[in-house]
C-alpha positions in Angstrom: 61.5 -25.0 18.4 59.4 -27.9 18.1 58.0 -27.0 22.2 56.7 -23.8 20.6 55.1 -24.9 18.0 53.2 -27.7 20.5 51.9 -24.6 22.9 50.8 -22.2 19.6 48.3 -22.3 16.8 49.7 -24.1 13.5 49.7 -20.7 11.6 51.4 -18.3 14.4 53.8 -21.5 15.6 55.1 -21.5 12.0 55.5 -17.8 11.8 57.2 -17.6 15.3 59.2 -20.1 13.8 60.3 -17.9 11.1 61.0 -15.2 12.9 63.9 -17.2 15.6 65.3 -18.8 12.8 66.3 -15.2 11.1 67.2 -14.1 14.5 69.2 -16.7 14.9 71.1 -16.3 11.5 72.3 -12.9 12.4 75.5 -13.5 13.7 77.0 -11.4 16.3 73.8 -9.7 17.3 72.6 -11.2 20.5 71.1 -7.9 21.6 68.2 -8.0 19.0 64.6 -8.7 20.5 63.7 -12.3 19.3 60.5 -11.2 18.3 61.2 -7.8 16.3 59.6 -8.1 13.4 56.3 -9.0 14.1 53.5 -6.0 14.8 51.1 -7.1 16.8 48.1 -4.3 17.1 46.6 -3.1 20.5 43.5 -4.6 21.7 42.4 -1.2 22.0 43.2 -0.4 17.9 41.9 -3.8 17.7 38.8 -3.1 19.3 38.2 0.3 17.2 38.5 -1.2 14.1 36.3 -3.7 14.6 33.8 -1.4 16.1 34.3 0.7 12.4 33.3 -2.2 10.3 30.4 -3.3 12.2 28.6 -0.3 11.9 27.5 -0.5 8.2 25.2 1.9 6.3 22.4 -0.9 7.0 23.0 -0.5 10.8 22.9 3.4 10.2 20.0 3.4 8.3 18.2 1.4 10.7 19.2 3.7 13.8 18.3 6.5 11.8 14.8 5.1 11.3 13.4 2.8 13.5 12.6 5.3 16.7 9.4 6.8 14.5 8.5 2.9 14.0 5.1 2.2 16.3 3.1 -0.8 16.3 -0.2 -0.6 15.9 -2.4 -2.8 17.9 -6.3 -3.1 16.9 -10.0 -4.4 18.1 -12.7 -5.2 15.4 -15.8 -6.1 16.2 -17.1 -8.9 14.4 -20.7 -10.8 13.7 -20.7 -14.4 14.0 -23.4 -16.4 12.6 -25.1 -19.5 13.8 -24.2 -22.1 11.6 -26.3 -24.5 13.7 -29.8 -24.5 15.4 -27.7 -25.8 18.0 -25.4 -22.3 17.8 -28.2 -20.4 17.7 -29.5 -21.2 21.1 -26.1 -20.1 22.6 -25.1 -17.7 20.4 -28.7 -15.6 20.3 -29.4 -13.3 17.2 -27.0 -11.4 16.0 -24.2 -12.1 18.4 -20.8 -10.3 17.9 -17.7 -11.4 18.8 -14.0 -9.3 19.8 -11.0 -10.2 17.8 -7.2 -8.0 17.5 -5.4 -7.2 15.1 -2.0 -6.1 14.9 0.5 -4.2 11.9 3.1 -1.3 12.1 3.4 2.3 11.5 5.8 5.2 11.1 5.3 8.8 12.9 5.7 11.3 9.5 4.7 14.4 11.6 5.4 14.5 15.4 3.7 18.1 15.6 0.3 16.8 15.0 1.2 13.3 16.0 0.5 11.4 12.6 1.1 7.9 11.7 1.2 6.7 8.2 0.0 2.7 8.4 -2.2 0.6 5.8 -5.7 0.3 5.2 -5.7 -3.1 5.5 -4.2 -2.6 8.9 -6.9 -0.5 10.2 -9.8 -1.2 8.6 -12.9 -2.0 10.8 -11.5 -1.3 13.7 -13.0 -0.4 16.7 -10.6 0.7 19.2 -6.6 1.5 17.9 -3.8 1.6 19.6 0.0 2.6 18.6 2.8 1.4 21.2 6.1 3.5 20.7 9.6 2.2 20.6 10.0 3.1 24.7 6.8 0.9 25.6 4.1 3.6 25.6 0.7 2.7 24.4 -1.5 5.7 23.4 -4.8 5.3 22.1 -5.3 6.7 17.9 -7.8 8.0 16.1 -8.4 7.4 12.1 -8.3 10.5 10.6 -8.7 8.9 7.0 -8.3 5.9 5.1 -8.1 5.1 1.2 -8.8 1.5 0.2 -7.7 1.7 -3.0 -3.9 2.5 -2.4 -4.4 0.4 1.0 -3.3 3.6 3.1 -4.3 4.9 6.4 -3.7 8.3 8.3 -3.9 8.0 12.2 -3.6 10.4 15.0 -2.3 10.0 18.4 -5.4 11.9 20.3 -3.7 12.6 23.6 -2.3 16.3 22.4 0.6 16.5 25.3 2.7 14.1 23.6 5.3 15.6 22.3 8.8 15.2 20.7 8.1 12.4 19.2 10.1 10.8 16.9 10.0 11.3 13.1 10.9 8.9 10.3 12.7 10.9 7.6 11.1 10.4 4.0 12.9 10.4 1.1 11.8 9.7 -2.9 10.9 6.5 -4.7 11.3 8.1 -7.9 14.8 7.7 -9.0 15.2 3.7 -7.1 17.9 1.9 -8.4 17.5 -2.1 -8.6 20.2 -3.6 -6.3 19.9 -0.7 -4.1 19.8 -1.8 -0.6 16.5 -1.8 1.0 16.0 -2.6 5.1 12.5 -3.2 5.9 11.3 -1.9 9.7 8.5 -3.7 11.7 6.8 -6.0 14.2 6.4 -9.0 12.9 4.5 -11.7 14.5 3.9 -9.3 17.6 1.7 -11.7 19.4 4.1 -14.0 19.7 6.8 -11.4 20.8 6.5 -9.1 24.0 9.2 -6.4 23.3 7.9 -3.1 22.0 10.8 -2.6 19.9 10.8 -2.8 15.9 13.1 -5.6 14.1 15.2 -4.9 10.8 15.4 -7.2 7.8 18.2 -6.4 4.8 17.9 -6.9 0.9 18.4 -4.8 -2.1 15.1 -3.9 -4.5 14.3 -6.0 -6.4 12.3 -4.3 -8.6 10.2 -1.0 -9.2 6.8 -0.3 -11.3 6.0 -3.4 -10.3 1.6 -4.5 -10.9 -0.2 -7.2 -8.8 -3.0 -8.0 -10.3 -6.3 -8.1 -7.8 -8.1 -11.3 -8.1 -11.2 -12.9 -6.1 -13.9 -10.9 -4.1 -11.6 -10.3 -1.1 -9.6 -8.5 -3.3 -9.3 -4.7 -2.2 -7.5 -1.8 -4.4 -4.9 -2.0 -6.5 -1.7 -2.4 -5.8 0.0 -0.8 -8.7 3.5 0.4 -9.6 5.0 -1.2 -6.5 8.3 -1.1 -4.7 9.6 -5.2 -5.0 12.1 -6.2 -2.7 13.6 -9.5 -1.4 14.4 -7.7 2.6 11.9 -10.4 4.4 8.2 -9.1 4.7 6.3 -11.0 7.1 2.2 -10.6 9.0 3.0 -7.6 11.3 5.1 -6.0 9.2 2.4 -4.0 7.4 2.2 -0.5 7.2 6.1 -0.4 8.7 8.4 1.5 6.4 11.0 0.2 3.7 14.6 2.8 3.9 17.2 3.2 1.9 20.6 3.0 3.1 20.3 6.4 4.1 17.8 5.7 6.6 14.8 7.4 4.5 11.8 6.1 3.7 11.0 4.8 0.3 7.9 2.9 0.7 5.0 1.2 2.8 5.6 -2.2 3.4 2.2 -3.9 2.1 2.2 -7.2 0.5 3.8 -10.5 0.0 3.7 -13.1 -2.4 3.7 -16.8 -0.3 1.6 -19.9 -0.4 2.7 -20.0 3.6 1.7 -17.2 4.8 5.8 -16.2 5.8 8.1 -14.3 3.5 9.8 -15.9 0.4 11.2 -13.1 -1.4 8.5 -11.5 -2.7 8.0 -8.5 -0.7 5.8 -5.3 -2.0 5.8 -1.5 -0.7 3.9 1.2 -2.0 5.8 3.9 -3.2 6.7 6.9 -0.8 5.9 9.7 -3.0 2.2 8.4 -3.7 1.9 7.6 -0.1 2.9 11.0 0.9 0.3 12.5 -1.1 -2.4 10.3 -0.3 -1.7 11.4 3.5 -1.5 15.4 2.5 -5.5 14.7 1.2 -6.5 12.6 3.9 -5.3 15.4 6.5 -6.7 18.5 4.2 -9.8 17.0 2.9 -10.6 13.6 4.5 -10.7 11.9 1.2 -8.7 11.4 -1.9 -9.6 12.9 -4.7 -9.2 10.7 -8.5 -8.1 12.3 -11.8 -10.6 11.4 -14.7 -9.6 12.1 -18.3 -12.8 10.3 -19.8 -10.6 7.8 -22.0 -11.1 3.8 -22.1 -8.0 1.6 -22.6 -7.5 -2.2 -23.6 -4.4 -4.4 -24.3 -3.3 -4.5 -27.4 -2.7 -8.0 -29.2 -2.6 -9.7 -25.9 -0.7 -13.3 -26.1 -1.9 -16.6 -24.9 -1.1 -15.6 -21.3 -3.0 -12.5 -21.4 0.2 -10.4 -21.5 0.4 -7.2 -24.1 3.2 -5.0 -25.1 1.0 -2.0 -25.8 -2.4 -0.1 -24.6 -4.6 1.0 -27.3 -7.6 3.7 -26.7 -10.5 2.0 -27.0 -13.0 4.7 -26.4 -13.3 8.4 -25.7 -16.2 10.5 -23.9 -17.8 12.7 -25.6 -16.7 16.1 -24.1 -14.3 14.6 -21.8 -10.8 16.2 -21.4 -9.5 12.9 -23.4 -11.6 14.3 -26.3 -10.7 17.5 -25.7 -6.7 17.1 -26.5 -6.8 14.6 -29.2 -7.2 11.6 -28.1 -9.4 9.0 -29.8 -9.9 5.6 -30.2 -7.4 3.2 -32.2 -4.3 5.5 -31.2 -1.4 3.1 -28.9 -0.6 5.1 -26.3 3.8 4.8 -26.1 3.8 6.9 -22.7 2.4 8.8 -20.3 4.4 11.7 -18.2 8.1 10.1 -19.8 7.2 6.6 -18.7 6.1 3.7 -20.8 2.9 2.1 -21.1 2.7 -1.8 -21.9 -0.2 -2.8 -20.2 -3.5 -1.1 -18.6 -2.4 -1.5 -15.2 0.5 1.1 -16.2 -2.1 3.4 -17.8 -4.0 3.4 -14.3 -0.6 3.2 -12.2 0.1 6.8 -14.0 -3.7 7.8 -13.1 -3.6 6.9 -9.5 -0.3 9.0 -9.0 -1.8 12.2 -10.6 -3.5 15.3 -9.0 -6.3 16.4 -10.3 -6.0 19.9 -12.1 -2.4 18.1 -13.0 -1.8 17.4 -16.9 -0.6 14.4 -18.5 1.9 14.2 -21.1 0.2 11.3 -23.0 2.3 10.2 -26.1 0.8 8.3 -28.9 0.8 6.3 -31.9 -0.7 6.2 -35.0 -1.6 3.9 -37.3 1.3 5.0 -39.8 3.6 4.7 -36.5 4.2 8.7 -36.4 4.0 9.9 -32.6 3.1 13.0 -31.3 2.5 13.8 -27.4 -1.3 15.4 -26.1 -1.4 17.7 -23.0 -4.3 15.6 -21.3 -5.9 17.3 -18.6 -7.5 15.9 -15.5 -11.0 16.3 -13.7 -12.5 15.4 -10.3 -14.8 12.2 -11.0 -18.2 12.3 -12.9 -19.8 11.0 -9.8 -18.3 13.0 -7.8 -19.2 16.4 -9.2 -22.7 14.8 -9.8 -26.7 15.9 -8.3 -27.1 14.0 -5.7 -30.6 13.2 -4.8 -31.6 12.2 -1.0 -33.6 8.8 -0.7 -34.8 8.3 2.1 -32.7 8.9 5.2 -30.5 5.7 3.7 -29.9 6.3 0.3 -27.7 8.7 -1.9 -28.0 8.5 -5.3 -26.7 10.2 -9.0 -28.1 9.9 -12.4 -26.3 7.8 -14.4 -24.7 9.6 -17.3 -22.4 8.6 -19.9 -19.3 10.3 -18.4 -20.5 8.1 -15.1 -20.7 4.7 -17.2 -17.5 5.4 -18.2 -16.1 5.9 -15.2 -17.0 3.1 -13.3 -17.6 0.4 -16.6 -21.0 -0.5 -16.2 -23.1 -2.5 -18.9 -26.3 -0.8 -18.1 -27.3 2.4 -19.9 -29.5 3.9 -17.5 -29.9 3.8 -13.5 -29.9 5.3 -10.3 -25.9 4.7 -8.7 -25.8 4.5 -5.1 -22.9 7.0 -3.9 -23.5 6.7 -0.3 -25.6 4.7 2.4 -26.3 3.8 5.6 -25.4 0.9 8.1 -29.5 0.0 7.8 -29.4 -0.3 3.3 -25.9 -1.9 3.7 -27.5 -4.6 5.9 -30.0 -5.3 3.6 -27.1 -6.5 0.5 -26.2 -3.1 -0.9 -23.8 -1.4 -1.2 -21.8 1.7 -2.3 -21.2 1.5 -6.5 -24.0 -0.2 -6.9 -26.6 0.8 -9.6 -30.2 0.7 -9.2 -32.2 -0.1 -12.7 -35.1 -1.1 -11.5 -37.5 -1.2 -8.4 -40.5 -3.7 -8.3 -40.3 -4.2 -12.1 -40.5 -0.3 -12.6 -37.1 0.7 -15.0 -35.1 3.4 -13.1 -33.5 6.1 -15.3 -32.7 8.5 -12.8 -31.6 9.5 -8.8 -35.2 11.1 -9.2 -36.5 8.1 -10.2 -34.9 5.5 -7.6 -36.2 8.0 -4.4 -39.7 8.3 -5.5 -40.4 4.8 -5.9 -38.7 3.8 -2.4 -40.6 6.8 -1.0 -43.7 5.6 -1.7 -43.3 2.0 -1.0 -42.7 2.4 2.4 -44.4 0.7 4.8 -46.4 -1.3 1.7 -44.8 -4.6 2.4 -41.9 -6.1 0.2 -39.6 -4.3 -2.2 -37.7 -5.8 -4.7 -34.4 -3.7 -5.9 -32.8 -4.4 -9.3 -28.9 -3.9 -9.5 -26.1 -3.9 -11.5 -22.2 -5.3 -9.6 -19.5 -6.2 -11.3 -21.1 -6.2 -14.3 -23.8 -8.2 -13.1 -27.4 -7.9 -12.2 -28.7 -8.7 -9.0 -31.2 -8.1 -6.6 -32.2 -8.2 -3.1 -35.5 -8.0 -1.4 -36.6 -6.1 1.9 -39.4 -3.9 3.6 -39.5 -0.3 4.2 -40.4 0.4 7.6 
């Protein structure tokens, strides 16, 4: 006994052990096999069971999606300046400079060879490229891009590709916190050659969630987002967040980090706004925003700027706001089922609407009694706007009332710009901005604004009045 237990593990030695002694006990019966009563499984059975348990929803999910993951590989063309008299006489005037860029993708239509990717990815690019799971690079066009959800439509442009892979999409309406969430990219994919995407687990961590933008580098809004804790890191962008069913839920976009690598704090726009964004981008080129011509402000905010309610603070004469019922001093409760604490969750439910679509706005009043208003929705004033040719540069609308609201400028008259060239946006303008005044003559129209450049060309300097960000501004240049 004791040379068996010296040539086995402790545990088996002692069941081994066991087993002989009982054997031995039954007098008589020196037929019995001394090792009976112990089952011990196949290697095979062994082998399958194993095999069972290894392959877990998350491993499903991430065979089911990760063939339609591409990365997406970019060139930008960039302008360095000479920050030395030194520089200068190497660099010459206005020398440009190549730099890459890298993010991810997911193929939602394999027909017309789309990929769904982010803005942010994307934008500026000169030259795109989108390398499939198997290795192949093919060259992609932007068909459209939408800063302000920080989405991106591509094409592959070579039309014989075909069968390709396609991510299935499911809804990010009904998310469940805890769920489990696997997030598919290429992070890093400078530093690693392989073509293939990786996988990183967690659950979400939260939904509706509202970054607030802050600084002049910030772009859009990223509003009602997806949280999750699955690891997000640079190269991930624009790669898809599944479900364990391996369908996509969201956009991988952001992170929260002071180093630059994930922490936890992972953010994906919503699939169901993403797929829509993509239907207008391939229809119409552009995204089209709801306007229901009502102004909102938190309500009692506390020290840290936080409010528990949204209270109309103004209402356009005319508008559809006006139109149902709203008016100022009413707290709106909800909008479409969903509550509404702060203003980022009144423009959340904006930014997810069609226009022609209705809202179910519910409100209070000042004796408490609620009652819900059918809100309609209309294209942008600006949008639907005169526009008045300057130039060959310039494009410019009156500003109205309806306008002002729309984009929350101070000024009460002025020319907005609503397009412009390379050549005006060289000079320090840009789209949004509002012209008021043009070498001390007040502008109260897109008539206005075209005359006066019209005839100061060629009549040495100009000097252009504008309202940004609700400040004024100007810049100074010649009209050739």
């Amino acid at each position: 006994m004791r040379a068996l237990r010296i040539l086995f593990p402790a545990g088996l030695a002692l069941g081994l052990g066991l087993a002989l002694t009982r054997v031995a006990d039954r007098a008589g019966d020196v037929s019995a096999p001394a090792f009976a009563t112990t089952q011990v499984p196949s290697r095979q059975a062994a082998s399958e069971r194993i095999e069972t348990e290894r392959r877990t929803a998350i491993v499903q999910a991430a065979e089911r999606a990760a063939p339609a993951v591409v990365s997406v590989n970019v060139v930008r063309r960039q302008t360095i300046q000479a920050r030395s008299l030194w520089e200068s006489l190497f660099l010459g005037p206005g020398a440009a400079r190549e730099t890459a860029g890298l993010g991810s993708g997911f193929i939602i239509d394999g027909q017309r060879r789309l990929i769904l990717t982010n803005d942010h990815v994307v934008r500026g690019a000169t030259e795109v490229t989108v390398t499939l799971t198997d290795g192949r690079d093919f060259t992609a066009e932007i068909v459209g891009t939408d800063e302000l959800t920080d989405l991106a439509l591509l094409r592959i442009t070579d039309a014989s590709v075909r069968e390709l892979p396609v991510a299935p999409l499911g809804r990010s309406g009904d998310l469940v916190i805890g769920e489990w969430a696997v997030a598919i990219g290429n992070p890093f994919g400078f530093l690693i050659s392989n073509p293939e995407p990786t996988v990183t687990a967690g659950v979400i961590s939260g939904v509706g969630r509202n970054i607030i933008p802050g600084g002049d580098a910030s772009r859009g809004y990223y509003l009602d987002m997806i949280q999750t804790d699955a690891s997000i890191n640079p190269g991930n962008s624009g790669g898809p967040l599944v479900n364990a069913l391996g369908e996509v839920i969201g956009v991988n976009s952001s992170i929260i980090s002071e180093s630059g690598g994930s922490v936890g704090l992972g953010f994906a726009i919503p699939i169901d706004r993403a797929t829509r964004i993509a239907e207008s981008l391939m229809s119409e080129g552009r995204v089209r925003r709801v306007w229901v011509g009502a102004e909102v402000e938190a309500s009692q905010p506390n020290r840290f700027g936080r409010s528990q309610a949204v209270t109309v603070s103004a209402v356009v004469t005319g508008s559809p706001a006006e139109r149902a019922g709203l008016s100022a001093g009413q707290t709106v409760v909800q909008v479409n089922g969903r509550p509404v604490r702060t203003t980022w969750d009144w423009e959340a439910r904006l930014l997810d609407t069609r226009v022609g679509e209705t809202l179910d706005v519910t409100v209070a009043q000042g004796s408490g009694q609620r009652r819900t208003l059918r809100v309609g929705t209309q294209d942008l004033p600006s949008l639907t706007a005169e526009r008045v040719q300057a130039l060959r540069d310039f494009e410019f609308v009156t500003l109205t009332p309806a306008i002002r609201a729309e984009r929350g400028l101070q000024s009460e008259a002025g020319a907005l710009i609503v397009e412009l060239s390379d050549a005006a946006s060289a000079i320090g303008l840009q789209q949004g901005d509002l012209i008021v005044a043009v070498n001390r003559s007040s502008v109260s129209s897109a008539q206005d604004a075209a005359r006066y450049l019209r005839d100061l060309a060629g009549r040495g300097q100009v000097r252009v009045v504008f309202e940004r960000n609700g400040r004024l501004m100007q810049t100074i240049f010649t009209i050739g």
